[in-house]
Steps between C-alpha positions, in 0.01 A plus 500: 500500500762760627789529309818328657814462277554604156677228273729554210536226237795476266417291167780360281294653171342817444133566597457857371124484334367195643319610802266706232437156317368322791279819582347494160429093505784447262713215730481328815734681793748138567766656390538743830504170717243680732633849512190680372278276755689565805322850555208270595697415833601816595844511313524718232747396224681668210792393255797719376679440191740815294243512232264687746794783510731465144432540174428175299846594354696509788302169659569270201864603520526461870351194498651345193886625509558572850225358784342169529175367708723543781610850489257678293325610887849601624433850364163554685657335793423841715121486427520172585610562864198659544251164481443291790548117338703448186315187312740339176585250361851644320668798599816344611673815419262737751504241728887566490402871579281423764708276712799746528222783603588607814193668592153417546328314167253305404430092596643307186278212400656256254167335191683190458519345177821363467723603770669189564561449113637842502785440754562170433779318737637790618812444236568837333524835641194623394308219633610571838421876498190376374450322779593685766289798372273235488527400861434899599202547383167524769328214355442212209124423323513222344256335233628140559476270836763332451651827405490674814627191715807518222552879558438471874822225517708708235474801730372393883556895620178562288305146594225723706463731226464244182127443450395254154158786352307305244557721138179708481292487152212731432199247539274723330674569165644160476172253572373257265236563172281166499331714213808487287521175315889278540716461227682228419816682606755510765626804654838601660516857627761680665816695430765414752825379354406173697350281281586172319383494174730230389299220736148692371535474142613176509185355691288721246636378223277327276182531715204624326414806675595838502786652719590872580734630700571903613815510369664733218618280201834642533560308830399185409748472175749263719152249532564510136307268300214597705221260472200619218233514788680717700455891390635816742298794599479839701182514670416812623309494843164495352592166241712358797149381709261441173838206368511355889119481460494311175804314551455136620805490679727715677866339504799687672820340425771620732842449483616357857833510711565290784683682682273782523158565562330659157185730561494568103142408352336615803322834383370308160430179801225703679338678198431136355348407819309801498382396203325176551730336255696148557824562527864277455817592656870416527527378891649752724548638831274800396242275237429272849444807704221581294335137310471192644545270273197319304292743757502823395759473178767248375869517600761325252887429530718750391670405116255219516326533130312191547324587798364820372372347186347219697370751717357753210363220334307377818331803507441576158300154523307570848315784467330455840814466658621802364162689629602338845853587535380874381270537772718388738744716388277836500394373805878506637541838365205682622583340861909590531583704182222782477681819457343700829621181698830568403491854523353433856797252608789742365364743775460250780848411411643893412365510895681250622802638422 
């Protein structure tokens, strides 16, 4: 397909060295949300970030004493000008930059995550910059339905140009291993500062089974006494699908505001469906987008303990239904979250605006 429009994504962490490990086999490519698959429609992609152009000396200083995730593009902002779409999901800072340029630039598409959460009610100053750089940009993708019909009512100038884009997950890397044998553990991946361990180790406690979670030990000291069964870990990419494939259960315990929609758990949401495996999850605008409930996954109440352990224990004890709600969910992933679909709805949309 002929080339059309060449799209430059801006990451909040630093990618230098990756691209070579998905080459070589190493790890799966989810991380880019689509950018390395959108050359398959005919728009080319790249990302910038100041370790392409610094010394590792000058970047860790930069980054740590003077720029944050919001800035640290502001000093390529003249390379930037030369891309045709702008595709982030921070970058508040060269956002800043890029409404006040006078002259012809690129279309500014917002990744939402969290952008309601991150202005708030409009109350400080910042929030309402926020906002109304916010309100500037060319377009919204959101990964939550209920999402976009928030965003579209928070900003109505931009109600044509908020589209909900299922989260993509790489089908192929993350798919299930009937020839690896379960565990009797439970598994809760992910990173994102987004979870609630408190309601998790309480509805683990005292179950006999094995539960691990991808965190570092150091953040989990205010959880403190953690429950025996529970241990931490660092999977590399590699260990990351051979523990979803021996796990029993995948549980993703969210911590949930009212106010505002929450789109955390959603990259570690899509692997596990990849996966095959049955999965429990705190209720939430995002969690529904994706499960329906007894169907494809579980959904529980937010800071309910009890209805996670009733839940876990359901499943530890049905291990047909478990096989069931896996297939469904695999199902529901190869349908709406394969990674080419994704990458194949960002450029329907990046043409529509």
């Amino acid at each position: 397909m002929e080339n059309k429009k060449k799209v430059l994504c801006l990451f909040n962490r630093i990618r230098e060295g990756s691209i070579e490990k998905i080459e070589n086999g190493e790890q799966s490519d989810n991380f880019y949300f689509g950018m390395l698959r959108l050359k398959h429609y005919g728009y080319p992609a790249e990302y910038l970030e100041i370790e392409q152009f610094f010394s590792p000396t000058v970047c860790n200083f930069l980054r740590r004493r003077i720029l944050n995730i919001h800035f640290v593009h502001a000093l390529l902002f003249r390379k930037i000008l030369k891309y045709d779409i702008v595709f982030t999901s921070t970058a508040f800072g060269t956002l800043l930059l890029w409404t006040l340029y006078p002259f012809r630039k690129p279309k500014w598409v917002m990744f939402d995550f969290n952008l309601l959460g991150i202005i708030g009610k409009r109350h400080s100053f910042r929030q309402k910059v926020l906002a109304w750089l916010i309100s500037r940009s060319s377009g919204i993708v959101t990964i939550s339905r209920e999402g976009a019909e928030e965003v579209k009512k928070e900003f109505p100038r931009l109600a044509e140009k908020v589209k909900f884009i299922p989260l993509g997950t790489d089908t192929e890397w993350f798919l299930p291993h009937p020839e690896i044998p379960e565990e009797n553990t439970i598994f809760s991946p992910g990173r994102d500062p987004g979870r609630d361990y408190a309601t998790f180790f309480s509805a683990v406690l005292g179950l006999d089974v094995s539960v691990k979670v991808t965190a570092r030990s150091h953040k989990l000291k205010k959880y403190e006494p953690i429950p025996g069964n529970v241990t931490a870990h660092d999977f590399s990419s590699k260990e990351l699908v051979l523990q979803y494939a021996k796990s029993k259960i995948v549980v993703l315990p969210l911590s949930i505001r009212d106010e505002y929609y929450n789109a955390m758990g959603c990259s570690t949401l899509v692997e596990a469906m990849a996966m095959g495996k049955a999965i429990i999850a705190t209720r939430s605008a995002t969690m529904e987008s994706y499960i329906k409930d007894g169907e494809n996954g579980i959904l529980v109440p937010k800071n309910d303990s009890e209805a996670m352990k009733k839940a876990i224990l359901e499943l530890l004890n049905d291990p047909e239904k478990r096989k069931k709600l896996g297939e469904a969910a695999r199902k529901t992933a190869l349908e709406q979250c394969e990674a080419e679909k994704h990458a194949k709805d960002l450029v329907q949309f990046f043409e529509k605006i």
